[in-house]
C-alpha positions as CSV (number, residue, x, y, z in Angstrom):
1,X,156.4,178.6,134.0
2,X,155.4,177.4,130.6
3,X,154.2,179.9,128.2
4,X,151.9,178.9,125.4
5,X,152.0,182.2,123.5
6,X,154.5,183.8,122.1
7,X,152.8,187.1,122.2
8,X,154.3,190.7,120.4
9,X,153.1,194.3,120.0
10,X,150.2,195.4,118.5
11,X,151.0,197.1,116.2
12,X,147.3,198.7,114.8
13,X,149.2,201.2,112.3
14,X,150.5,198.1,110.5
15,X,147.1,196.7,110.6
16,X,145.7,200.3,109.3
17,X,148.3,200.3,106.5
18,X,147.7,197.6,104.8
19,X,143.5,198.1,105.2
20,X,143.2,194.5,106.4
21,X,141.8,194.8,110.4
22,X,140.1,197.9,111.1
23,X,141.2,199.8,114.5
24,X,137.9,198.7,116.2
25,X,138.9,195.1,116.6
26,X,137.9,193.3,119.4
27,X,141.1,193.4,122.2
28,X,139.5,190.1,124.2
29,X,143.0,188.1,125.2
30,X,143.3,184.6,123.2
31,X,142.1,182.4,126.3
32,X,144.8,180.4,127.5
33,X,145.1,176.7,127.3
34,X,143.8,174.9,129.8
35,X,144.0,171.0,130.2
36,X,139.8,170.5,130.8
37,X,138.7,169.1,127.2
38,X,141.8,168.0,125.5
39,X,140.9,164.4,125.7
40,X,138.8,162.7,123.3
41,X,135.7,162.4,124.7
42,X,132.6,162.6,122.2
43,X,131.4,165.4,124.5
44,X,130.4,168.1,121.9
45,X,132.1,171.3,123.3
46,X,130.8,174.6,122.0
47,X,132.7,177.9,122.9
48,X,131.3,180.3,121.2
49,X,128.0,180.6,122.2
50,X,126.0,178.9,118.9
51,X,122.5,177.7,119.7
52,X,123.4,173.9,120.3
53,X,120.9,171.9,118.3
54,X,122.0,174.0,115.7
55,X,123.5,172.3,112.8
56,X,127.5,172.2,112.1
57,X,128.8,173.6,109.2
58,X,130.9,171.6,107.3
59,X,134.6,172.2,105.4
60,X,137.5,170.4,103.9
61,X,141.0,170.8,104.2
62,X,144.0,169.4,102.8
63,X,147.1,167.4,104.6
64,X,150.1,166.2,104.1
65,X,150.2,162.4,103.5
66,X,153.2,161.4,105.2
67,X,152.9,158.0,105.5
68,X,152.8,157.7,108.8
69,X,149.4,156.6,110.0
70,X,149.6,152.9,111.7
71,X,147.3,150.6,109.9
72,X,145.8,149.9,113.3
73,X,145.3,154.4,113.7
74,X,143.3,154.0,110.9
75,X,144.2,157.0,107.5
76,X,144.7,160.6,107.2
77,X,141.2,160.5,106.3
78,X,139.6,158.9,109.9
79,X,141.4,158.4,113.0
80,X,141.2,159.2,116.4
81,X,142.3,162.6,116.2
82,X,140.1,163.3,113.0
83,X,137.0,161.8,114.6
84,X,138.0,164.2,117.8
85,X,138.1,166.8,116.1
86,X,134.6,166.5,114.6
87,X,133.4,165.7,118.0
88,X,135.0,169.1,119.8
89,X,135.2,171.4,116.9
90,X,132.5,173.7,116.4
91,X,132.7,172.9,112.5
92,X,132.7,169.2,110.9
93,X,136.0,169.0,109.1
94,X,136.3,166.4,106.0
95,X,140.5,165.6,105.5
96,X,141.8,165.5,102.2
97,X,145.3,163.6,102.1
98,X,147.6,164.7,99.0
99,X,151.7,163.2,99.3
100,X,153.8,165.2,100.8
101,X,156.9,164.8,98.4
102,X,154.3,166.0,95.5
103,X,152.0,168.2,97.3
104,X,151.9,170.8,95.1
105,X,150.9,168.9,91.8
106,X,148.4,166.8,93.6
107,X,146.3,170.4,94.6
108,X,146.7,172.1,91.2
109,X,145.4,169.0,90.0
110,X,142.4,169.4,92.8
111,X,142.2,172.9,91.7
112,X,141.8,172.5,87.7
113,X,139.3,169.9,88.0
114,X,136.6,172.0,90.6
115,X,137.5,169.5,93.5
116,X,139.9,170.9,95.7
117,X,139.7,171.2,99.3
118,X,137.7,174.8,100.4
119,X,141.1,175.1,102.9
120,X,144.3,174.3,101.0
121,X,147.8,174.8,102.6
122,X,151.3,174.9,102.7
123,X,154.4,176.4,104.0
124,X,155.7,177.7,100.9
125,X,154.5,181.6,100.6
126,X,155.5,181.2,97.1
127,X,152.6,179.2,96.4
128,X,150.4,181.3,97.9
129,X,151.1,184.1,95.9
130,X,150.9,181.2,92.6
131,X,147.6,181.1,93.4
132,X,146.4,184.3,94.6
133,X,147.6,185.0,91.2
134,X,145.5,182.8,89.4
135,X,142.5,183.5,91.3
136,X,142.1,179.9,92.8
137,X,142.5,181.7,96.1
138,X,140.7,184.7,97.9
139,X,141.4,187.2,100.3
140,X,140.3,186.7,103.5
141,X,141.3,190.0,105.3
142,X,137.4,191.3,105.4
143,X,136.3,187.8,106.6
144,X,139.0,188.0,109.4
145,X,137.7,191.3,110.5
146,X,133.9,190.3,110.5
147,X,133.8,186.6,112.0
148,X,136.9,186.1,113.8
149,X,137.8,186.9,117.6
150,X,140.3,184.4,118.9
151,X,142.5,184.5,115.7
152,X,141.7,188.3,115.1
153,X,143.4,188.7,118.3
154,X,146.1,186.5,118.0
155,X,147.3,188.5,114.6
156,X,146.9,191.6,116.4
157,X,149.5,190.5,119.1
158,X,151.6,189.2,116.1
159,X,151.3,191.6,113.5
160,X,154.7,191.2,112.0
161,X,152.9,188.0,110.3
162,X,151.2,190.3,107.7
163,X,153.4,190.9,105.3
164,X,153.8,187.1,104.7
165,X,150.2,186.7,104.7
166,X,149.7,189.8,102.3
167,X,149.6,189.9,98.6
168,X,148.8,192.9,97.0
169,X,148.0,194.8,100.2
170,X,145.1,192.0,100.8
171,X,145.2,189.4,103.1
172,X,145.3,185.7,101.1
173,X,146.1,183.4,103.9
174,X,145.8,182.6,107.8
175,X,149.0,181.4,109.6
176,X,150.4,181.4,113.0
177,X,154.0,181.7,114.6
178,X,156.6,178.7,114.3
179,X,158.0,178.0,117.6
180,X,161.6,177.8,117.5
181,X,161.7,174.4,116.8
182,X,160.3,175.2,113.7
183,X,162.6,178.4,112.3
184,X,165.7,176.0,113.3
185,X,166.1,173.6,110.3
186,X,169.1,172.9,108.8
187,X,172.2,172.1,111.1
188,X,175.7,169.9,110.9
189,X,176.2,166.9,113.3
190,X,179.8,165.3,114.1
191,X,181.2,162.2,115.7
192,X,183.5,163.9,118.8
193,X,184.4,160.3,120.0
194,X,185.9,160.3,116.4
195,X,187.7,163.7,117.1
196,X,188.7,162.9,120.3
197,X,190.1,159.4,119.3
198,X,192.2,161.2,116.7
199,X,192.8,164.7,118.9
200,X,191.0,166.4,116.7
201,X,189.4,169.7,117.2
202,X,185.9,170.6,115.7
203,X,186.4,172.3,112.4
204,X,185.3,176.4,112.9
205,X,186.5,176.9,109.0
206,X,186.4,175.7,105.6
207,X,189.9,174.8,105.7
208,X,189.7,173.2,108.8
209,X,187.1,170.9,107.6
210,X,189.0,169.8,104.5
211,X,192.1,169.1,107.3
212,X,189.9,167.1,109.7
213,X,188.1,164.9,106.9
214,X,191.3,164.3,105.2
215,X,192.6,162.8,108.6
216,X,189.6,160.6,109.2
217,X,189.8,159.4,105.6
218,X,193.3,158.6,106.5
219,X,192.6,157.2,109.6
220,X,190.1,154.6,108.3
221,X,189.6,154.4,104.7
222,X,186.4,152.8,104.4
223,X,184.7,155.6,106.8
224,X,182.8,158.5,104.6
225,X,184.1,161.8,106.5
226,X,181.0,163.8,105.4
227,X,177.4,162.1,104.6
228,X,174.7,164.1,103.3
229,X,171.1,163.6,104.5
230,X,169.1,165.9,102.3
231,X,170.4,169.4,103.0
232,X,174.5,168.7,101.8
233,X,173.8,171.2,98.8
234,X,172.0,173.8,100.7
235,X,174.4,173.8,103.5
236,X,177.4,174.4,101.2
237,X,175.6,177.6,99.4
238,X,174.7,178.8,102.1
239,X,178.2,178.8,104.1
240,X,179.1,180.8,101.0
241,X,175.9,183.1,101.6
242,X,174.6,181.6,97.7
243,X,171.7,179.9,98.6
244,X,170.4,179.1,94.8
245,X,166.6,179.9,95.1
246,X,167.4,183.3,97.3
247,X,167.7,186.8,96.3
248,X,170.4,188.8,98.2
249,X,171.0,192.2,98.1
250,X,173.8,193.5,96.6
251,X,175.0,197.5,96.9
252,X,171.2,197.9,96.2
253,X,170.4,195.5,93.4
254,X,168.8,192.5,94.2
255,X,171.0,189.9,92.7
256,X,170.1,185.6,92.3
257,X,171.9,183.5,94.6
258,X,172.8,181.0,91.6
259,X,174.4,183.8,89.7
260,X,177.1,184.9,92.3
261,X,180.6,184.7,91.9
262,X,180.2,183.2,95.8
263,X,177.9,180.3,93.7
264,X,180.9,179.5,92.2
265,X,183.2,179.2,95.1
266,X,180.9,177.1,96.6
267,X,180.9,174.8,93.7
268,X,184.6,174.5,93.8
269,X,184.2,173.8,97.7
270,X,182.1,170.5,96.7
271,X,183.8,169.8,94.0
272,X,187.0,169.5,96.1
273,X,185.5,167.6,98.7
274,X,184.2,165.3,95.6
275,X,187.4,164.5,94.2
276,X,188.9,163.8,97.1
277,X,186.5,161.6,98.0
278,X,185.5,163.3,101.5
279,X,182.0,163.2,100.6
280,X,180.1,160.2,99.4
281,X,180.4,159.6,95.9
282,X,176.7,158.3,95.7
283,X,175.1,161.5,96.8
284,X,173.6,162.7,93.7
285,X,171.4,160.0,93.4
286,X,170.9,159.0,96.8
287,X,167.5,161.3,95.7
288,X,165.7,159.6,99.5
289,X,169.1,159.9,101.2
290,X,168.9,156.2,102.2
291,X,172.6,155.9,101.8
292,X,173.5,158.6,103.5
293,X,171.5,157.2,106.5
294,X,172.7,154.1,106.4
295,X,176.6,155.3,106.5
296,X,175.5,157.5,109.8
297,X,173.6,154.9,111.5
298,X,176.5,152.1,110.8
299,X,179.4,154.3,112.0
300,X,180.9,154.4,108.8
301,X,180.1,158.5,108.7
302,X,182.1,160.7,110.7
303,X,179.9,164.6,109.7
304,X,176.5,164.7,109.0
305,X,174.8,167.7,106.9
306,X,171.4,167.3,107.9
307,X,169.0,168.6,110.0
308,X,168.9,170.3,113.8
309,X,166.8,167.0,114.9
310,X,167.5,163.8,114.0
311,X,166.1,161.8,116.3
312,X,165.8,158.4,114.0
313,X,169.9,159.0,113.6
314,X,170.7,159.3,117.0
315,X,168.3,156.2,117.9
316,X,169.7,154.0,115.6
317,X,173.9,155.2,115.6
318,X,174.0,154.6,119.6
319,X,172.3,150.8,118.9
320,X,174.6,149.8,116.4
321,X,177.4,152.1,117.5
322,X,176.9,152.8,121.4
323,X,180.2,154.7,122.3
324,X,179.5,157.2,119.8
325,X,179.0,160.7,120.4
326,X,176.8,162.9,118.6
327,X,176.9,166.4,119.1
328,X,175.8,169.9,117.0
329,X,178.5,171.7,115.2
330,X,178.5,175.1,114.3
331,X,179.0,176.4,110.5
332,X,182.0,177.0,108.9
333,X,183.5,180.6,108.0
334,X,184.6,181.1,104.5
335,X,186.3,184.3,103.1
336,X,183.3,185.5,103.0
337,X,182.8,185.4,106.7
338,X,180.1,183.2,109.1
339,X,176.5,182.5,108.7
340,X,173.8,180.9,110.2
341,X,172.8,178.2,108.3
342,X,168.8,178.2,107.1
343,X,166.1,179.5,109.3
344,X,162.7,178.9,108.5
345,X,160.7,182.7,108.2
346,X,158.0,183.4,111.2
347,X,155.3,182.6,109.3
348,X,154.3,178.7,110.0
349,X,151.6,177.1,107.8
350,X,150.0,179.1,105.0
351,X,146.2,178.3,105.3
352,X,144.2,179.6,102.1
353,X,140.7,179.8,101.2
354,X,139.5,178.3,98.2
355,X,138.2,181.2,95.1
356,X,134.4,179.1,95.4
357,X,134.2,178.8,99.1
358,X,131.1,181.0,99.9
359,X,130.4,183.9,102.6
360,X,128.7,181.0,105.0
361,X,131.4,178.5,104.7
362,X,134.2,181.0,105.3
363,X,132.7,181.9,108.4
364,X,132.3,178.5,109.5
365,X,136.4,177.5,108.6
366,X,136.8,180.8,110.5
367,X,135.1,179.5,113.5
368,X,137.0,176.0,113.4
369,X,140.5,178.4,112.8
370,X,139.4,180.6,115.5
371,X,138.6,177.2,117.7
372,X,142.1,175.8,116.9
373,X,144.3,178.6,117.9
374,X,142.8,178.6,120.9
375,X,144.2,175.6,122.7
376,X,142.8,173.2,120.9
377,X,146.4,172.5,118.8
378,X,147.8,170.9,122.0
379,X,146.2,167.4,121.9
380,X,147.3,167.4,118.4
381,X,150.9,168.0,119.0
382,X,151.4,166.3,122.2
383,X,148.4,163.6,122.3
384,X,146.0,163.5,125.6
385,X,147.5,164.3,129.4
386,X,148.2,161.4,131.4
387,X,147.8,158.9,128.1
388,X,150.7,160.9,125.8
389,X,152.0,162.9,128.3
390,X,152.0,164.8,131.6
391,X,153.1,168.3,133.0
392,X,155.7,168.4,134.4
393,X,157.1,171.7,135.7
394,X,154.3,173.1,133.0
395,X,155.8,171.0,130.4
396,X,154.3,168.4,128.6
397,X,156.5,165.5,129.0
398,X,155.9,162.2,126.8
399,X,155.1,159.2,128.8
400,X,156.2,156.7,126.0
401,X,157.9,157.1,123.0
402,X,157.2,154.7,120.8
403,X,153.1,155.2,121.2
404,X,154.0,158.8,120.9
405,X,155.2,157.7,117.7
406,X,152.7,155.5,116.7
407,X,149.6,157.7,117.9
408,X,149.9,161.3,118.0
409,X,152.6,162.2,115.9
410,X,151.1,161.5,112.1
411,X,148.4,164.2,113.8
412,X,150.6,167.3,114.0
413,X,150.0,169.2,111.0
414,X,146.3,168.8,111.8
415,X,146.6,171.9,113.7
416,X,147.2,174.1,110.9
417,X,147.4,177.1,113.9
418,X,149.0,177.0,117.2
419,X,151.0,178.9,120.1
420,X,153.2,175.9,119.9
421,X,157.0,177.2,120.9
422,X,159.0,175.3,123.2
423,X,162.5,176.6,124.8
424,X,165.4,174.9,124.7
425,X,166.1,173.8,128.2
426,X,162.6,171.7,127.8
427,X,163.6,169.3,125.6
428,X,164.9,166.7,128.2
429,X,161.8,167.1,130.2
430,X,159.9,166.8,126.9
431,X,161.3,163.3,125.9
432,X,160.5,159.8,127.2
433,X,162.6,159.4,130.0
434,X,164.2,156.2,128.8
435,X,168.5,156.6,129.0
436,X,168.3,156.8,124.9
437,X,165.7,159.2,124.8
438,X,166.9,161.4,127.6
439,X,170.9,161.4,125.8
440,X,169.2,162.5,122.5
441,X,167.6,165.0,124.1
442,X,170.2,166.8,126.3
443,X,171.8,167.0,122.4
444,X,168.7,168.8,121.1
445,X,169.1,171.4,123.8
446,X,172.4,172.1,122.3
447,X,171.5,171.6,118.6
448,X,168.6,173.9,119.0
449,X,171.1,176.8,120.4
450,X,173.6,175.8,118.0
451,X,171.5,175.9,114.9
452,X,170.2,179.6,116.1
453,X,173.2,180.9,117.7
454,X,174.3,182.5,114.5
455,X,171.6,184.2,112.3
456,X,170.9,183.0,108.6
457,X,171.4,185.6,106.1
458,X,168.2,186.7,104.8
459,X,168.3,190.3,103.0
460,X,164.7,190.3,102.3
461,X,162.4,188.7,104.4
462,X,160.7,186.9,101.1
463,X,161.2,186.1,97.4
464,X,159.5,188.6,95.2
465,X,156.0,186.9,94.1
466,X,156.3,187.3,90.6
467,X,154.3,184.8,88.0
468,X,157.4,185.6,85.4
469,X,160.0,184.7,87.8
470,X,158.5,181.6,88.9
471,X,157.8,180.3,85.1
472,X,161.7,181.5,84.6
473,X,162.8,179.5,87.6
474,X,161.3,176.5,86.4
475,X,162.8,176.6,83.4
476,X,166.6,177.3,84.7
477,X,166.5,175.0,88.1
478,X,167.1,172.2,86.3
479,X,169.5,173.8,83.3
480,X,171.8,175.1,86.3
481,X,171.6,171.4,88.4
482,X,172.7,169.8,85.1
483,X,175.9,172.3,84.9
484,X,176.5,172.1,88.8
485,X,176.5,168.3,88.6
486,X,179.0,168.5,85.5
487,X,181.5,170.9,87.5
488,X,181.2,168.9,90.8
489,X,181.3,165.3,89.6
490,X,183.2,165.4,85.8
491,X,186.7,166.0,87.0
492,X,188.3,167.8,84.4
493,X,185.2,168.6,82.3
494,X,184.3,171.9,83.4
495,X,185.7,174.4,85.6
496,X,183.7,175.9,88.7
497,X,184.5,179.3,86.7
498,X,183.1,177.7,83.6
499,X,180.5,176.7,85.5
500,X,179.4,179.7,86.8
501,X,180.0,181.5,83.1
502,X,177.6,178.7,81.6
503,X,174.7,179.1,84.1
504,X,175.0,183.4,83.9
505,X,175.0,182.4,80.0
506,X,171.6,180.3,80.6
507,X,170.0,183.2,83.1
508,X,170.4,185.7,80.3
509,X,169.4,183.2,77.5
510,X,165.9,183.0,79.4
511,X,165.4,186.5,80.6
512,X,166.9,187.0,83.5
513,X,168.3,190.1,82.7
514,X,164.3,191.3,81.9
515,X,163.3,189.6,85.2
516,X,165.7,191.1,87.4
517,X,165.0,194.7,86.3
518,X,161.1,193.6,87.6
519,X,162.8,192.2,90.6
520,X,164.4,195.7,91.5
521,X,161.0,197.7,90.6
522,X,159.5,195.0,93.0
523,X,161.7,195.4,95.5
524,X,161.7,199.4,95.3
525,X,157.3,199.2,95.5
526,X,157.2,196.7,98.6
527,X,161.2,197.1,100.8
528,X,159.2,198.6,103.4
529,X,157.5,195.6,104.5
530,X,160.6,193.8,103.9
């Protein structure tokens, strides 16, 4: 039976701990889903018992302009599923579209100039804590406990969300669970009908993958063994547990990812695959990872470093290359041992509330929060029954893919909250039920088990939310990708060791030293809710 919660624990001592929901809350169940109502109708629908003539409040909350809104759907800014939600929801809702790839910029520009949205999100925690910082943000915690009841409830059950949602022992943000298919991400695809043409096994180590590309480069030298579509780097740091942005935890000190002597193995791992030309030599700059597509689709690709779905990929490889065979791969051990590679944290969307909203318009994007986690996500993430989909075996299964495409899926971030969290034996009742659709999807089945199978390495559960360690990191990112391109692309230039030696030289020059000595005080005030 399908389950539309993913329900834990309450756990009210956490809740009393950190002074955010008092031990009185309400304990009324989230109501289930149900499929009366999910359609867009124009009916007004009001669940929680306001006076109907009464006037709706009225918000505004960002979204990410992804550019995929048909011109015949309409914008981000009016569409069927907008005007649906202002005909169901018990609050009118006014969409403010920022671009996706520069997000962040767009709101603090909304933010300086008075006119950001009064809900502004993301899925970074860091910038949440960037602006609880600045005070463009408030705390909500209060609020929650006063006008909420479905999501009140629903954080209850779930109460190991807090301490993402927390910021100074106050409550800056409202966010639900990520189903699985969210906390997979990153993953490693290979061509077996390649392997098995050459009797190849799948590589299980580093060494193994150097022997198995080297083959396939000699096999057919105008093939690319490994193409990178957006994740390459990150995948190599983190099979060498160095992930550049992460802290890890080293005999008690938290130490940098970027200043590791693992960092530097994992630059000389690239660096070899670079100069033996098993990795495109184009990747640096393929910055939209075009390229990289391209080779994959064409066949000319044998290992992809990507993501745990690639649907577009597998579409287009099997109509330009239909013998090929797709299928997951698990990461590589080093001498540092296996990984998983990354996993997205629990916590799904950050929703914040703007520093000017006031007291009455809180309560009324509480209400529209509180309507959404509810069961009214599912339309938004699936479309309408019997139009998008239907259940089958309690699972909704889309009835075409390519108006699935074009209608419903531009809408999915509209529902900022959900209970959203499929398993992975649904995937090939999910998908269209074209031979193409159905092939891919047996695939995800796997890739979702593969990319989870082994866990990512994570030694706290968040990055310390310090403003001086941010304005540090914006300063060294792109120092330490200057040096990293150097070592991995200049051949004899500069060392991986005098790589590594130049970027620990930059860290100090800018205070890192300084910065991680307020890591570690960090760390030592807040390791118990990490």
């Amino acid at each position: 039976m399908m389950q539309w919660k993913k329900t834990g624990a309450v756990l009210a001592t956490v809740i009393m701990l950190l002074s955010i929901l008092a031990a009185c809350s309400s304990n009324k169940e989230t109501p289930k889903p149900s499929n009366e109502g999910v359609k867009p109708t124009g009916e007004q629908t009001d669940n929680k018992g306001n006076e109907p003539n009464k006037p709706k409040g009225k918000i505004s909350i960002s979204v990410f302009d992804r550019g995929w809104v048909a011109a015949d759907e309409g914008t981000y800014e009016s569409n069927r599923w907008t005007k649906w939600i202002n005909e169901n929801s018990p609050t009118e809702v006014e969409i403010i579209p920022v671009p996706r790839n520069e997000a962040q910029s767009k709101l603090n520009a909304l933010i300086a100039s008075g006119e950001a949205p009064d809900l502004i999100w993301e899925y970074d925690r860091n910038y949440m804590t960037q602006l609880a910082a600045q005070g463009a943000i408030q705390p909500i915690g209060e609020y929650i406990e006063k006008y909420s009841t479905s999501y009140k409830a629903y954080l209850e059950k779930n109460a190991d969300l807090l301490p993402y949602l927390t910021v100074d022992n106050k409550v800056y943000a409202i966010a639900s669970k990520r189903g699985v298919d969210a906390i997979a991400n990153h993953a490693m695809w290979v061509r077996q009908d390649i392997l098995d043409r050459l009797q190849l096994k799948a590589p299980t180590t580093v060494e193994e993958l150097f022997e198995v590309a080297r083959k396939i480069k000699e096999d057919d030298p105008t093939m690319t063994p490994i193409a990178f579509n957006g994740n390459g780097n990150p995948i190599m740091r983190t099979l060498f547990q160095a992930v550049s942005d992460q802290w890890y935890l080293e005999e008690g000190k938290l130490v940098n990812g970027r200043t590791l002597d693992r960092h530097r193995d994992s630059l000389a791992f690239q660096k070899q695959l670079f100069d033996e030309g098993l990795i495109d030599k184009e990747y640096i700059t393929d910055n939209n990872f075009e390229r990289a597509n391209q080779l994959w689709v064409t066949g000319k690709a044998a290992i992809m470093f990507g993501a745990w779905d690639m649907p577009n990929q597998f579409r287009d490889l099997m109509a330009n290359v239909p013998d090929a065979k797709m299928v997951p791969l698990e990461p590589f051990a080093t001498q540092y041992g296996k990984t998983g590679l990354y996993q997205e944290t629990p916590a799904n969307i950050y929703v914040m509330f703007n520093s000017e909203m006031s007291e009455e318009k809180i309560k009324d994007a509480i209400a529209y929060l509180d309507w959404m986690i509810e069961d009214n996500w599912l339309p938004l993430k699936k479309g309408n029954e019997n139009e998008h989909y239907k259940l089958v075996e309690g699972v909704p299964q889309t009835l075409d893919s390519e108006q699935f495409r074009k209608e419903v899926l531009y809408a999915f971030e509209y529902a900022v909250v959900h209970q959203w969290s499929p398993e992975a034996s649904w995937f090939p009742i999910l998908a269209a039920q074209d031979d193409v659709a159905q092939a891919y999807a047996k695939q995800q089945s796997v890739s979702i088990e593969t990319a989870l199978k082994n866990n990512f390495r994570r030694d706290i559960a968040y990055n310390p939310d310090l403003p001086e360690l941010s304005q540090l990191i914006a300063t060294f990112k792109p120092i330490a990708e200057q040096i990293e391109t150097k070592v991995v692309t200049g051949g004899s230039a500069m060392t991986p060791q005098q790589g590594i030696d130049e970027i620990r030289k930059e860290w100090k020059r800018l205070g890192g030293e300084n910065i991680e000595s307020m890591v570690q005080e960090w760390y030592e005030a807040n390791k118990g809710n990490l």
